[in-house]
C-alpha positions as CSV (number, residue, x, y, z in Angstrom):
1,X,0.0,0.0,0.0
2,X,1.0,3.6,-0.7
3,X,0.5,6.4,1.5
4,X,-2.7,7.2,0.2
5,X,-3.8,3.5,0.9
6,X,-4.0,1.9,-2.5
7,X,-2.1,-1.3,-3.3
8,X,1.0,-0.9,-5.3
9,X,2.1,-3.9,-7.2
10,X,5.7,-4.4,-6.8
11,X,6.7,-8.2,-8.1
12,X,9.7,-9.6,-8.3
13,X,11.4,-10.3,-11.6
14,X,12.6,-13.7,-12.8
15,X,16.2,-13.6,-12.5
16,X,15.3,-12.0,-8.8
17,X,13.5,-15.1,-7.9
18,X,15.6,-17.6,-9.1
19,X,18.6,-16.2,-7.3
20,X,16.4,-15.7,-3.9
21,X,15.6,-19.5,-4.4
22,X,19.6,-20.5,-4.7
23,X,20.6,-18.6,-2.2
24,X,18.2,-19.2,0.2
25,X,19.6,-22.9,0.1
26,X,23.1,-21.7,0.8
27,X,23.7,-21.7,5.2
28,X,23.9,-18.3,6.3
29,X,27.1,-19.0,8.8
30,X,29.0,-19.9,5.2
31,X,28.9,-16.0,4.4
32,X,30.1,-15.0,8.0
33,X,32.5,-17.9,7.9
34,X,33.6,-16.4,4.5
35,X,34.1,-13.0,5.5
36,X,36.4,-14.2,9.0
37,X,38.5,-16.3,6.4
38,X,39.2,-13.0,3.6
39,X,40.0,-11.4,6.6
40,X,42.5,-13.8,8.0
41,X,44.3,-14.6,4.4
42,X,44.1,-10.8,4.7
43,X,46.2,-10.6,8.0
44,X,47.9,-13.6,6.7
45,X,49.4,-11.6,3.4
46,X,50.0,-8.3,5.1
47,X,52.4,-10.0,7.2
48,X,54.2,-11.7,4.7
49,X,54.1,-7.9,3.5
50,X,52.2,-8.5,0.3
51,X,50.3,-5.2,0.4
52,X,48.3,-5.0,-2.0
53,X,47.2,-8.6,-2.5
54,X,46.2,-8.4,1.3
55,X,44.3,-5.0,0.5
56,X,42.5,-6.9,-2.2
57,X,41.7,-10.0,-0.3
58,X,40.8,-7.9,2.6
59,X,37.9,-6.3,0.7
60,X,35.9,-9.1,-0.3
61,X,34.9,-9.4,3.7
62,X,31.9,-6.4,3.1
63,X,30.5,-8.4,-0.2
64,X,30.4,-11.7,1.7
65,X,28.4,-10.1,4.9
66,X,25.9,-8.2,2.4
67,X,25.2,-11.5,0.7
68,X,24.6,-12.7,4.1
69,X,22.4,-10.2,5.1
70,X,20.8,-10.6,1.8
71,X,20.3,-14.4,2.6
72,X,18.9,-14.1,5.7
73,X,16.4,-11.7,4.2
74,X,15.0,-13.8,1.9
75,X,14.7,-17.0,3.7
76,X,12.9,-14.4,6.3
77,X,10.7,-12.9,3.7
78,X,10.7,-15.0,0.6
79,X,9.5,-14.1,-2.4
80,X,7.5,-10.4,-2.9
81,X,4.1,-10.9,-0.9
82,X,2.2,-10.1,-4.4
83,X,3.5,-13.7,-5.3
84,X,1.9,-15.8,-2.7
């Protein structure tokens, strides 16, 4: 619903839903689990002083938590309500 109370169809698309159906499979401690380990390799390489392979590493921490959240969210909601 809008803010002036009428329904507003929103649906999801289908390459939306057939990623919210594979992902929704996938554990959500294996995307926390995969953000600790970038940022241990990342520790790991920065001590054996390789900079910027440690810098690169390092960054794929954020992507793996978002596609955690992102998981959670749809085994949570699902699909768009419109749907069911």
């Amino acid at each position: 619903m809008d803010t002036l109370g009428k329904q507003v169809s929103r649906q999801e698309g289908p390459m939306a839903k057939m990623i919210e159906e594979q992902t929704s499979k996938i554990p959500s401690d294996w995307y926390l689990w995969a953000a600790v380990t970038c940022m241990a390799a990342s520790l790991t390489l920065k001590i054996m002083e390789k900079n910027h392979t440690a810098l690169f590493v390092g960054q794929w921490a954020a992507p793996f938590l978002l596609f955690g959240i992102y998981n959670k969210l749809v085994k949570l909601e699902g699909h768009d309500e419109y749907d069911k």
